[in-house]
C-alpha positions in Angstrom: -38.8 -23.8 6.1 -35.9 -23.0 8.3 -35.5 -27.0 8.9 -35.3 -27.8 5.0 -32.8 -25.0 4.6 -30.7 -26.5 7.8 -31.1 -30.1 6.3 -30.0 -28.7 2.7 -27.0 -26.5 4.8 -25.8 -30.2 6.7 -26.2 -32.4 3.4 -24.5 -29.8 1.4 -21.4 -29.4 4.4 -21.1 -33.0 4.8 -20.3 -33.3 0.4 -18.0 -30.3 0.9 -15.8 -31.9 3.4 -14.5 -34.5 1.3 -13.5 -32.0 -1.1 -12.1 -29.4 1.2 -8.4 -29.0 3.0 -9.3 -29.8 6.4 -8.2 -27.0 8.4 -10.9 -25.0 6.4 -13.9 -27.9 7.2 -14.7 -25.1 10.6 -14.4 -22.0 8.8 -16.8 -23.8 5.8 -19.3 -25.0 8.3 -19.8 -21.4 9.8 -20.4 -20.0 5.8 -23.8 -19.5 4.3 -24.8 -22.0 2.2 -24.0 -19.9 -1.3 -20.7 -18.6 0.7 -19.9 -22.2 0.8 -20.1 -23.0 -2.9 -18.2 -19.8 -4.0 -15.5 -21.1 -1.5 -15.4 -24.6 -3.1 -14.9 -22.9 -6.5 -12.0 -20.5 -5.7 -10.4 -23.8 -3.2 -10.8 -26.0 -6.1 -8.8 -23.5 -8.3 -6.1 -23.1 -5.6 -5.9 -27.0 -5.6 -4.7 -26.4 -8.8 -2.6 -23.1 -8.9 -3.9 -21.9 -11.9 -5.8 -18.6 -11.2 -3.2 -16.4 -12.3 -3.0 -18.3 -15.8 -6.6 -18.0 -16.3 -8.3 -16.0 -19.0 -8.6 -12.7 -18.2 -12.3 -12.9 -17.2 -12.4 -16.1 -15.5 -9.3 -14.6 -13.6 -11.2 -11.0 -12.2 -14.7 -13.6 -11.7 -12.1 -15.8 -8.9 -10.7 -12.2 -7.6 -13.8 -11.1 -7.3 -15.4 -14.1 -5.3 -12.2 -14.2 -3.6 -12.8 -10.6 -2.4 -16.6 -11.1 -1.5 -15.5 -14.3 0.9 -12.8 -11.5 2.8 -15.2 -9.0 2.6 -17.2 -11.6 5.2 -15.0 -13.2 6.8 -11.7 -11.3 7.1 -13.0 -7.9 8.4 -13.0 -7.4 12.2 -13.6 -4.3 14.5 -11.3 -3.1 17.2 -12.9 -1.3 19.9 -16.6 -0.2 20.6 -18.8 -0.3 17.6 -20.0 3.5 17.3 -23.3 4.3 18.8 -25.7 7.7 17.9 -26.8 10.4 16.0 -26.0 10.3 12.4 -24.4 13.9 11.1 -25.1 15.2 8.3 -22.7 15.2 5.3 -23.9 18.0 3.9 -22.3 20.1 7.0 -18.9 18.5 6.0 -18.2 19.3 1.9 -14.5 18.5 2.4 -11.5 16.3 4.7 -11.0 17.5 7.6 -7.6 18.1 9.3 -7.6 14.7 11.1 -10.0 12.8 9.2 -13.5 12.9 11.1 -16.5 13.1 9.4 -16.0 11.0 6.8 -18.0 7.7 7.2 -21.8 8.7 7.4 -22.7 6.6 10.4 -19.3 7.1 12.4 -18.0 10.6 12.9 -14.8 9.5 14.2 -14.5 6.4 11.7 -10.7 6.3 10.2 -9.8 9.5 11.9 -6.9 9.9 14.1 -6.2 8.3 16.7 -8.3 5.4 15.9 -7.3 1.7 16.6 -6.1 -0.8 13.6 -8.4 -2.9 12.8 -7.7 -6.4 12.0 -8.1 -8.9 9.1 -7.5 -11.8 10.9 -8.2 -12.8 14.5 -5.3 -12.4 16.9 -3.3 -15.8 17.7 -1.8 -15.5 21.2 2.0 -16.4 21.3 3.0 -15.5 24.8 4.6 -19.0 24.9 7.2 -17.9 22.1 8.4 -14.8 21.4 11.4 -15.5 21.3 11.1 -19.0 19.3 13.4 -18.6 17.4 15.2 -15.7 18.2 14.7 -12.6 16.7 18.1 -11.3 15.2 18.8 -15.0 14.2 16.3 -14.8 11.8 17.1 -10.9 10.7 20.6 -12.5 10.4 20.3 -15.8 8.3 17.4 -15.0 6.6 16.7 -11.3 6.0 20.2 -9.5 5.9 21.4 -8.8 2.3 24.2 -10.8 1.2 24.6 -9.6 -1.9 21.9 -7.1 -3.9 18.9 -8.3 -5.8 17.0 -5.9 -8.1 13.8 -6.0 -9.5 15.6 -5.7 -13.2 12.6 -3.4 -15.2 9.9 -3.6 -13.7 9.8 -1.6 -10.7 12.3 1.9 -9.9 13.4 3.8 -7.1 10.5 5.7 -7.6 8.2 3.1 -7.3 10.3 2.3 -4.2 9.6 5.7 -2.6 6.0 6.1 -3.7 4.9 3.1 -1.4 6.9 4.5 1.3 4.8 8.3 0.4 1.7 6.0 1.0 2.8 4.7 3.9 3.4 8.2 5.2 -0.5 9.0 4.3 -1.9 6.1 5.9 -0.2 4.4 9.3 1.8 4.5 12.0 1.6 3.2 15.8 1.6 5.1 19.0 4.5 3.9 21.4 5.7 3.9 24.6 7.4 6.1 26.2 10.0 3.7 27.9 12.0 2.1 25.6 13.4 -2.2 26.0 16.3 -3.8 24.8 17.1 -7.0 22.3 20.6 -8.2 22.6 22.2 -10.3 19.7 22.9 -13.9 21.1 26.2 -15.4 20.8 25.4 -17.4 17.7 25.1 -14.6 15.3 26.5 -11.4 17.3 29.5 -11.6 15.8 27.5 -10.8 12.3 25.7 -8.3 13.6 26.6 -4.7 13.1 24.4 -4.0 16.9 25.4 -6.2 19.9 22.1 -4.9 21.4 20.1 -2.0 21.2 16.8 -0.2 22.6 13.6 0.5 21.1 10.2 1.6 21.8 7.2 -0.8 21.7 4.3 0.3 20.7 1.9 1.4 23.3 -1.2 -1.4 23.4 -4.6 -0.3 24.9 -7.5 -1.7 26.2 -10.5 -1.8 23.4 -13.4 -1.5 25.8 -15.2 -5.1 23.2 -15.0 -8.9 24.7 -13.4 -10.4 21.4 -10.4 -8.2 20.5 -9.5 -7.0 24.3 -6.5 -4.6 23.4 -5.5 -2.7 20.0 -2.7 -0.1 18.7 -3.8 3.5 17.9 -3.2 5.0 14.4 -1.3 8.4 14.6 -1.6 8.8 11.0 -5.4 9.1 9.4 -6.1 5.7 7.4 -8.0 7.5 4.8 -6.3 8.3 1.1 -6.1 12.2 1.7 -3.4 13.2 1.3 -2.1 13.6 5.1 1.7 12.9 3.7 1.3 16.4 3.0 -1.0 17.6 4.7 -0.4 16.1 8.2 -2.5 14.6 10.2 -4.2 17.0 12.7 -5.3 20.8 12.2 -1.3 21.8 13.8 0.6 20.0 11.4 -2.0 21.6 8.6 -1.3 25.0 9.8 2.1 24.4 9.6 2.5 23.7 6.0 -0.5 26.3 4.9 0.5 29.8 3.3 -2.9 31.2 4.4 -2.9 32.5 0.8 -5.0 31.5 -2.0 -5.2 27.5 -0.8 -1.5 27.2 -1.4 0.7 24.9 0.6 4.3 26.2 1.6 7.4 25.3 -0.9 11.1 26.1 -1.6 11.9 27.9 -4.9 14.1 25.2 -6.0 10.7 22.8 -6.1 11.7 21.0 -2.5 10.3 21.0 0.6 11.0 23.8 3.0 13.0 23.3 5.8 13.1 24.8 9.4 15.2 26.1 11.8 16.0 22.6 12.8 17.3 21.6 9.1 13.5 19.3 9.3 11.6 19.1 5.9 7.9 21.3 6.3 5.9 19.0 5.3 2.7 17.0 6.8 4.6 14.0 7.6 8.5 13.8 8.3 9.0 10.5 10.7 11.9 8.4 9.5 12.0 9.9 5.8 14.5 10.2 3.3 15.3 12.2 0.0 12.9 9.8 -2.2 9.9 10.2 -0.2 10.9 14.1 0.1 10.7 14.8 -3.6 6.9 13.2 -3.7 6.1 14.9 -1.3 7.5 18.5 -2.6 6.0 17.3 -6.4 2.6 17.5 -4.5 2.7 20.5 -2.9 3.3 21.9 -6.5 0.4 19.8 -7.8 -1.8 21.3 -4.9 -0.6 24.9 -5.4 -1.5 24.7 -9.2 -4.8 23.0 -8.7 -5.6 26.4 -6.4 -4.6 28.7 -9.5 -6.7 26.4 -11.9 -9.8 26.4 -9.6 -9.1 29.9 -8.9 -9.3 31.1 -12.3 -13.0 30.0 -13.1 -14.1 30.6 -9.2 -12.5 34.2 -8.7 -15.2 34.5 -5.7 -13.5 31.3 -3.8 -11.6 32.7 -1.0 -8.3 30.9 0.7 -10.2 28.3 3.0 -12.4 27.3 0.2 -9.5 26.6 -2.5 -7.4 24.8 -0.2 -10.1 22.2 0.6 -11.1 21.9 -3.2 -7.4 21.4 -3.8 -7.0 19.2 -1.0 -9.8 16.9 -2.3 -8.5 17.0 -5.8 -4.7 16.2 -4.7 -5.6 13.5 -2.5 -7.7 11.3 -5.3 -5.0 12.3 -7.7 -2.6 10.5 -5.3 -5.1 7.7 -5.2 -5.8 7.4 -8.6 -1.7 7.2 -9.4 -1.7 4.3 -6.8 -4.7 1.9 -8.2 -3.6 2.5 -11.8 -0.2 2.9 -12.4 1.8 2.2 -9.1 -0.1 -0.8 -8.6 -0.5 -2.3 -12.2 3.6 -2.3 -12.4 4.1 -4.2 -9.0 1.5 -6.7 -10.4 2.7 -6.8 -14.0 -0.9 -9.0 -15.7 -3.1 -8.2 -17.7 -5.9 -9.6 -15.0 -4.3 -7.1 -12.5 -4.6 -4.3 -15.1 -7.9 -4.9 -15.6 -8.6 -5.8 -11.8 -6.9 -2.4 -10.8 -8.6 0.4 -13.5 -11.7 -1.7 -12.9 -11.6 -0.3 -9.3 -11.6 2.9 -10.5 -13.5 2.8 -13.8 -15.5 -0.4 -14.6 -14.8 -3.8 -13.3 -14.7 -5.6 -16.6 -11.7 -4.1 -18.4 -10.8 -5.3 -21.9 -7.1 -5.1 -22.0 -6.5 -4.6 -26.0 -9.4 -2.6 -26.2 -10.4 0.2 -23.9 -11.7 1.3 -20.4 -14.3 -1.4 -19.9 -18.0 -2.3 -20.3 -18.6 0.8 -20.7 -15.7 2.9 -21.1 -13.1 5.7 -19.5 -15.2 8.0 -21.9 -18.8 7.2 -21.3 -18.0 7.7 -17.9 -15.7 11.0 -18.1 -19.5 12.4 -19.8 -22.0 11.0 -18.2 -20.9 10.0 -14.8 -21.1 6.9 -13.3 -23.9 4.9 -14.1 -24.8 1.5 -12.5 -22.5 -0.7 -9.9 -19.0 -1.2 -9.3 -19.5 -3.7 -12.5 -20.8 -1.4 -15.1 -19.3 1.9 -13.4 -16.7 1.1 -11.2 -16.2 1.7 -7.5 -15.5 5.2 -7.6 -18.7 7.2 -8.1 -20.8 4.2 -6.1 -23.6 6.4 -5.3 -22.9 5.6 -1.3 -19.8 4.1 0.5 -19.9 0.9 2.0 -17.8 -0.3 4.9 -19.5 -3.9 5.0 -20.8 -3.4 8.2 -17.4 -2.9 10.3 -16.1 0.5 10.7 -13.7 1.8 8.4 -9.9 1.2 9.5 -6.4 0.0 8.3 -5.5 -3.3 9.8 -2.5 -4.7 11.6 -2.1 -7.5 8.7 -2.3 -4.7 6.0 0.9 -2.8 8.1 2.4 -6.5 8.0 2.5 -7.3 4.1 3.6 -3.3 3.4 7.1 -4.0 5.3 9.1 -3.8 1.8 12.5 -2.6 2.6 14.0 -4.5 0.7 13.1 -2.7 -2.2 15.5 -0.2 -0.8 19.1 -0.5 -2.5 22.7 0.4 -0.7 23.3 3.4 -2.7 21.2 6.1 -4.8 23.2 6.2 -8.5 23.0 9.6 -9.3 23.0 10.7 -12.9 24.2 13.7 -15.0 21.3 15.7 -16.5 23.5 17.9 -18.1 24.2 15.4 -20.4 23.3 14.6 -23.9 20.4 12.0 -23.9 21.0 8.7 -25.7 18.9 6.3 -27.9 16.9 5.2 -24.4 17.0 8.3 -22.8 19.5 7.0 -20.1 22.1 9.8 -18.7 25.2 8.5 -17.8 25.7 7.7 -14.3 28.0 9.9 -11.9 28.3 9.9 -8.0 26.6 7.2 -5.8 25.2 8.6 -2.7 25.2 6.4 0.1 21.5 5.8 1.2 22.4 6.3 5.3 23.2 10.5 3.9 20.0 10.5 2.2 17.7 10.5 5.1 16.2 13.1 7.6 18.0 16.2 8.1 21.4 15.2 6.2 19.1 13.9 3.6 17.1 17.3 3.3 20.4 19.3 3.3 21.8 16.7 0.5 18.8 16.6 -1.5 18.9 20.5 -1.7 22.4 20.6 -3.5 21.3 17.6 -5.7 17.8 19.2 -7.1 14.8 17.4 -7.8 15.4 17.0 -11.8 18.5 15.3 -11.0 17.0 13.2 -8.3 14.0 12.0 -9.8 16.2 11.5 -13.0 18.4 9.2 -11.2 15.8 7.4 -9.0 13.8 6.5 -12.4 16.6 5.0 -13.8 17.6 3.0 -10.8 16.1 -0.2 -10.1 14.7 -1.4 -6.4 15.6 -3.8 -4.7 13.4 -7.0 -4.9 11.5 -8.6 -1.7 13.4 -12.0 -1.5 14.9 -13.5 1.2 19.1 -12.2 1.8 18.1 -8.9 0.4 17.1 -6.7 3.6 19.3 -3.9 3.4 23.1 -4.2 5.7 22.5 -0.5 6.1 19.1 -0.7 8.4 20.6 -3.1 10.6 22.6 0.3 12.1 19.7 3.1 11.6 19.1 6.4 13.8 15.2 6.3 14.2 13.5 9.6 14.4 10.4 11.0 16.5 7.3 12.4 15.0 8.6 15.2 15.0 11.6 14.3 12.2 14.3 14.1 15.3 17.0 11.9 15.6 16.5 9.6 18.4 20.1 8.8 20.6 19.9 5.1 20.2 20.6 3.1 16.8 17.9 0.2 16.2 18.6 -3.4 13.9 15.9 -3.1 11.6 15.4 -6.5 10.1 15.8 -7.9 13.5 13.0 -5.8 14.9 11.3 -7.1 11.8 11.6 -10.6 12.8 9.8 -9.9 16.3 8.8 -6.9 16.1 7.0 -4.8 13.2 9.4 -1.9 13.6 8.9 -0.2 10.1 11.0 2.4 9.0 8.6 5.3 7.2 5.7 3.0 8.4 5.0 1.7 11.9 6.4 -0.1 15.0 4.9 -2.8 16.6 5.6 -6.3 18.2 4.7 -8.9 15.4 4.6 -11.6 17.3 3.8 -9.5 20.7 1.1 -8.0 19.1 -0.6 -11.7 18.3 -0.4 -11.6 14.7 -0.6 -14.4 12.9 2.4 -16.5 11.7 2.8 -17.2 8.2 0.9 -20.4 8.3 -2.1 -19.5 10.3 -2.2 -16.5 8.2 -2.9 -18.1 4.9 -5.4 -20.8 6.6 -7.2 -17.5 8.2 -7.3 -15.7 4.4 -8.6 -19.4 3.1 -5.1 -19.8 1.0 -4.0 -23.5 1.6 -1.3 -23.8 4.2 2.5 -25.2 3.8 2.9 -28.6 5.0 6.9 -28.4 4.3 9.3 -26.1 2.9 9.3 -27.0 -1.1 5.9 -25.9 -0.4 6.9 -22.6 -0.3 9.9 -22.3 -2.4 11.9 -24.5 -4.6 15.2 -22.4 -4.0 17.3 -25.2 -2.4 19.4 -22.8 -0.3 16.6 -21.0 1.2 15.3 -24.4 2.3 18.3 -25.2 4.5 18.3 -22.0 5.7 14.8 -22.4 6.9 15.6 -25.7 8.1 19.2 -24.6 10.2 16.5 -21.8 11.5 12.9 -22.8 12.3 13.9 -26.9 11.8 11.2 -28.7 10.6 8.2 -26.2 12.8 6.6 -24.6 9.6 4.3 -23.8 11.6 7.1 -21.4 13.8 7.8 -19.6 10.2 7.5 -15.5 10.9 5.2 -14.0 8.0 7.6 -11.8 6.8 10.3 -14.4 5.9 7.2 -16.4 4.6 6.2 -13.4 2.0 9.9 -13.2 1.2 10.6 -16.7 1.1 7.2 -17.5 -0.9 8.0 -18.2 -5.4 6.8 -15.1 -6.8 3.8 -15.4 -9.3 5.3 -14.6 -12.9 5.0 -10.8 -12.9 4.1 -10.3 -9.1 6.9 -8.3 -7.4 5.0 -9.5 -4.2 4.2 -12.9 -3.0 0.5 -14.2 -3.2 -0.1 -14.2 0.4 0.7 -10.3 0.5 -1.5 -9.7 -2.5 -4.5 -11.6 -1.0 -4.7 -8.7 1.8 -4.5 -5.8 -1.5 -7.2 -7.2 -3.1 -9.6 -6.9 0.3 -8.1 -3.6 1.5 -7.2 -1.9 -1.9 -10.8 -1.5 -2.9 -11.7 -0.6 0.9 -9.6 2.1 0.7 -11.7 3.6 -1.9 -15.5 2.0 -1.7 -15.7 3.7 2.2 -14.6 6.9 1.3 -17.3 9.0 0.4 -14.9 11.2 -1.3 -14.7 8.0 -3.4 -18.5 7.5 -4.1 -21.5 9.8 -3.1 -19.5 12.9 -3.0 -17.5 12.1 -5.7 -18.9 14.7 -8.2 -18.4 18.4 -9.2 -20.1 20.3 -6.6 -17.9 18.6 -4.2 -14.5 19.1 -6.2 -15.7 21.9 -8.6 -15.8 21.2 -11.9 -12.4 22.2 -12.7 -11.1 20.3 -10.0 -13.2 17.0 -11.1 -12.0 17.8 -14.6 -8.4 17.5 -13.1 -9.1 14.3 -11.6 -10.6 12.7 -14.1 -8.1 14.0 -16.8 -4.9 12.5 -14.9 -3.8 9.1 -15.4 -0.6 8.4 -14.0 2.7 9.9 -12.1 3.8 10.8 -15.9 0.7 12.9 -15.9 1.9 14.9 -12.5 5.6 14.9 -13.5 4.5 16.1 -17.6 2.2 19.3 -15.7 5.3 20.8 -13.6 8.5 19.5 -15.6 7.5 18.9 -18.7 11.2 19.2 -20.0 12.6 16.5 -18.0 10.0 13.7 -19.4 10.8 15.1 -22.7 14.2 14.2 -22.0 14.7 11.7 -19.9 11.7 9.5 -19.3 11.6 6.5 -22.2 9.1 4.5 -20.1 5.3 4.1 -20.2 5.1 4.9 -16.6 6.9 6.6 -14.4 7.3 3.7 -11.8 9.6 1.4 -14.5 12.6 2.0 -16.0 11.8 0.9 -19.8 8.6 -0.2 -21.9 7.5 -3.6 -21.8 4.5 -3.9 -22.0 0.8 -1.6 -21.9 -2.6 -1.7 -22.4 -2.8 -0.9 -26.4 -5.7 1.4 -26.1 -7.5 2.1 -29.6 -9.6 4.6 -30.5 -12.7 2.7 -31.7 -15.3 1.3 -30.2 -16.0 -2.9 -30.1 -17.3 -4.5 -33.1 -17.3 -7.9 -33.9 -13.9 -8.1 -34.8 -12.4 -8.0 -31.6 -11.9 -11.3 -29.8 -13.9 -12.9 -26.9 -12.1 -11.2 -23.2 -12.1 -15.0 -22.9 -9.2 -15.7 -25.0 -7.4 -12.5 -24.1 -3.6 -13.7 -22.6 -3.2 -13.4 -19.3 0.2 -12.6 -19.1 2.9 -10.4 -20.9 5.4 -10.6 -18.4 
C-alpha cells in the first residue's frame, strides 16, 4: 500500500514540475500529495494574476487554500516545545495579567516574555549586513520627498489604530549597551543624523537544534487588550481604580498623567497623541461595560467586573480590527467577505447579509457548525495547528507602516457650523514631533479629544510607497518602557533598512536577525519571486532608484523597500506580499484564543457583556456609545477609519430567495 501511494506521490511530482516555478519544485516535493494539487491550483492562478479579480467565491476558495498551505508550511516554533500536565481551564475564567493560561496544552503559550515565532525559516546574512548600506537605502529610497496620502480611503485614525494594535501585541527586549551607525559620505550630507546610537535587541539562545536563537516578546501576543491594560500584574495595578472593575481616567476623557507628565495607561513606549485618544476611548468603553454588567450582576464584586470587562473590551477591540479596520485597508468585496467571515461565517454574501447562515441566526442561537457555516469565533475549541501560539518576526516585519504617518496633525474647529459633508474648517497644524510622549500628552490635554478625533478623521494618512517615510523620524527621541525619553536621537527609516527599529512597535536587526529578504520571502510564502525590477513596479523612477541602489542584485532588495516598492492591488493600501502574512496570522490571532472559541459564550463574558460584544460592529459603534454628539455632527462616513462613503456592504433586511443572484457573479471590486 505505502509503495503505490509513493509511486502515485513520484508520478504525480514528476507532472508537477513541468508546471511549477522552479525554486518551488523542493518545497512541492516535500507536500502531501493533496497539498500538492491545492498548491498547483493557487500557483497556476498566480501565473496569471488574477485572484483578486475573481468572483467573490472563487476568490475566498484560493484565500482559503492559500491559508491551509501556510497553515503547514509557514508556521515554525522558537524554543522548546512545551512538555507536561495539562491545566485545567475551568481554574482560569478570564486573561490573566501577562497572558498565561490561555492555550489549553501550554500554560505559558503567548504570555510574556515568550519568543517570536517565525513564519519563515531564518536566512543567515552574516556576509552582508551592510550590502548596501543601511542609511543609503533609508535615504534614496525611504525618506519622504514630498507627501503621498491615501486620498479616502484610510484616516489618521486608521493610522493610529494599527499603531494601538501594535501597542497590544509586540515589542522586543534589548540590550543594554547601545552601537552606533554612521551616515557614509555618499548621502550624509542628506541626512538630518551624521551618526547616532541605538539598542539592538537582545537575541537568546532557544534551547531547539533548528532555530538556535530568538527575540523575547515584552508585550503579550494575544488580542487582550494589554494596550490598556499592560502587560504584567504591575502595569495592571497601575491603571486599576480598585473600584467597581473600573480603569483609571481624566475628567476631560484622556488618559491620566503622572508626576512625570507620562500618560497612565498599560502601554506608553514611543506613543503619541493618536494612539493616546484610543487608548483613553477604551478605558471609557471598559468603565461602562463594568456599570452595564454591574447593573444585572449587583452581587459581582470589583475583581470579578474588571475581568468580565476586560474580556468584553478586548474582543470589542478585536472585533473593530477584523471588520471594520481591516475591510478599509483592503477595500474588496472578497476581503469583506474574507474578514466578517472570520468572525461570523466564512461564506459572506456581500449585497445580501452575514453569510450562510447569518449575523442573526448566530446572535440567537450560537454558533453552529465550523468556521464555514459559523465562523471562527465560537469554534467549539482553539487550534494552534500544532505549533504553539506566538507572533512572528515576519508579522513585526510587514506591520512597519510609518509612512502612514503625515508631517503635521490638521486640526479643525469643532466650534464651527457643520457643512453639507460634515467637514469643519481647518485651523492650526500641529507639528507631529509635539505630539508625542510627554509634550504630546501635555498638548493633547489643551486640544481635547472631540477636537482631536474630529481632526484625525478628517485627515488622510500617509500611503506606504516608496519616498514617503516621514523627514521627521529620521531625527526622533526614542523612549524606554517606561514612556522616558532616551538621550540619543535615532534615524528611523535607516534603522528600518537594517535594522527593524519600529517606532510604537519593536526593534530588531532585520537583516541581523536573519529575516528573509524580499525575494526569499515571497519564494518561502509560495508567491513567485522577481526576476527584475518591472517585476515589481512599473513606476520608472523607482526602477532607477533601485538600480543606482541594489544594481541589478534583486535578490539584495530589503523587504521593506520591496512592500513599498511592490504595485498595490486596486483597493489594497498594502502590497500582496504583506497581505499574504494577514491572511495566515489574522485568523491565528483569533482561532488559538480560547477567548475566541470554547470560551467564547455567556458564562464566560456574562450575558450582558456577550450581548455587548455581539451588538458592536465597528469604531462608530464605540465612538456613537460615549460621544454620540460628535458622530452626529461631524462623522459623514460609514466607518470611522475613512474620511467619506464609498462604498459598503448594502445589507437588506430579507432573507435569500431566488431573486438574488449567484455569489458567483457578485463584482469583486468597488474600489
Amino acid at each position: 500500500m505505502f509503495g503505490l501511494m509513493d509511486s502515485i506521490k513520484t508520478l504525480s511530482s514528476s507532472s508537477l514540475r513541468r508546471f511549477v516555478h522552479h525554486d518551488f519544485h523542493e518545497v512541492v516535493a516535500r507536500m502531501t500529495i493533496i497539498d500538492a494539487f491545492l498548491f498547483l491550483i493557487v500557483h497556476s492562478i498566480d501565473k496569471l494574476r488574477i485572484w483578486h479579480r475573481l468572483p467573490v467565491l472563487l476568490g475566498l476558495l484560493y484565500l482559503s487554500i492559500r491559508r491551509h498551505l501556510h497553515q503547514e508550511y509557514n508556521l515554525f516554533n522558537v524554543g522548546r516545545s512545551p512538555v507536561g500536565v495539562r491545566y485545567n481551564p475551568a481554574d482560569y475564567p478570564y486573561r490573566t495579567p501577562d497572558g498565561k493560561y490561555n492555550e489549553p496544552f501550554n500554560e505559558g503559550g503567548g504570555s510574556q516574555g515568550t519568543f517570536f515565532g517565525r513564519n519563515v525559516l531564518p536566512v543567515n546574512q552574516q556576509d552582508k549586513l551592510k550590502k548596501p548600506d543601511p542609511i543609503v537605502v533609508a535615504t534614496r529610497l525611504l525618506a519622504r520627498k514630498k507627501f503621498i496620502d491615501t486620498g479616502k480611503q484610510f484616516n489618521m485614525i486608521a493610522a493610529s489604530w494599527i499603531q494601538f494594535m501594535i501597542h497590544d501585541w509586540i515589542d522586543h527586549m534589548e540590550e543594554t549597551e547601545q552601537i552606533e551607525l554612521v551616515a557614509p559620505k555618499e548621502v550624509a550630507n542628506q541626512c538630518p543624523l551624521k551618526s547616532f546610537k541605538f539598542y539592538r535587541t537582545k537575541e537568546l539562545p532557544t534551547g531547539s537544534w533548528e532555530i538556535k536563537t530568538g527575540a523575547l516578546n515584552i508585550r503579550t501576543p494575544w488580542w487582550d487588550g494589554s494596550a490598556i491594560y499592560g502587560s504584567n500584574a504591575k502595569a495592571l495595578h497601575k491603571v486599576r481604580t480598585f473600584k467597581d472593575g473600573k480603569l483609571k481616567i481624566s475628567e476631560d476623557g484622556l488618559l491620566l498623567r503622572d508626576q512625570d507628565g507620562i500618560a497612565v495607561s498599560g502601554d506608553v513606549r514611543n506613543s503619541w497623541a493618536g494612539v493616546s485618544v484610543l487608548q483613553a476611548l477604551f478605558v471609557k468603553e471598559h468603565n461602562a461595560v463594568c456599570d452595564a454588567i454591574k447593573r444585572e450582576n449587583k452581587h459581582l464584586g470589583d475583581e470579578e467586573l474588571y475581568r468580565h470587562a476586560r474580556l468584553v473590551t478586548s474582543a470589542v477591540i478585536a472585533k473593530v480590527h477584523t471588520i471594520d479596520w481591516t475591510v478599509e485597508l483592503l477595500k474588496t468585496d472578497t476581503l469583506l467577505a474574507g474578514m466578517r467571515g472570520n468572525w461570523y461565517a466564512y461564506l459572506w454574501f456581500p449585497e445580501y447579509g452575514y453569510g450562510l447562515l447569518g449575523k442573526k441566526f448566530k446572535d440567537k442561537f450560537g454558533h453552529v457548525g465550523g468556521a464555514i457555516l459559523g465562523g471562527v469565533v465560537g469554534l467549539k475549541k482553539p487550534d494552534n495547528h500544532g505549533v504553539p501560539y506566538s507572533l512572528t518576526e515576519e508579522f513585526v516585519s510587514v506591520y512597519r507602516m510609518h509612512s502612514l504617518l503625515p508631517d503635521y496633525l490638521q486640526l479643525r474647529d469643532t466650534s464651527a457650523a457643520p457643512d453639507t459633508n460634515k467637514s469643519p474648517p481647518p485651523t492650526e497644524k500641529i507639528p507631529m514631533p509635539s505630539l508625542i510622549g510627554r509634550e504630546g500628552e501635555k498638548r493633547s490635554s489643551g486640544i481635547g479629544f472631540i477636537k482631536l478625533m474630529v481632526s484625525m478623521g478628517h485627515q488622510a494618512s500617509g500611503a506606504l510607497e516608496p519616498w514617503n517615510y516621514p523627514m521627521w523620524l529620521r531625527d526622533l527621541v526614542p523612549q524606554d518602557v517606561g514612556g522616558m525619553d532616551r538621550p540619543d536621537h535615532v534615524d528611523l527609516p535607516a534603522l528600518e533598512g537594517n535594522v527593524r527599529q519600529s517606532y510604537s512597535r519593536c526593534s530588531i536587526w532585520d537583516r541581523e536577525r536573519n529575516v528573509a529578504r524580499y525575494n526569499e520571502f515571497r519564494r518561502a510564502l509560495l508567491l513567485i519571486p522577481i526576476s527584475k525590477w518591472e517585476d515589481l513596479t512599473d513606476d520608472q523612477e523607482v526602477i532607477e532608484a533601485l538600480d543606482q541602489v541594489y544594481g541589478n542584485e534583486v535578490e539584495d532588495l530589503d523587504l521593506l523597500v520591496g512592500l513599498m516598492a511592490e504595485k498595490k492591488i486596486k483597493g489594497f493600501a498594502i502590497s500582496e506580499t504583506a497581505f499574504i502574512i494577514f491572511l495566515l496570522m489574522a485568523t491565528r490571532r483569533l482561532e488559538a484564543d480560547r477567548f475566541f472559541t470554547s470560551n467564547f459564550n455567556e458564562e464566560t463574558y456574562t450575558k450582558k457583556g456577550f450581548e455587548w460584544v455581539n451588538s458592536t460592529e465597528s469604531l462608530k459603534d464605540v465612538l456613537d456609545r460615549h460621544y454620540p454628539e460628535m458622530t452626529a455632527k461631524w462623522m459623514n462616513s460609514a466607518s470611522a477609519f475613512s474620511i467619506i462613503p464609498k462604498w459598503g456592504p448594502k445589507v437588506l433586511n430579507r432573507g435569500l430567495d431566488a431573486s438574488i443572484p449567484s455569489i458567483c457573479q457578485l463584482p469583486n471590486n468597488h474600489v
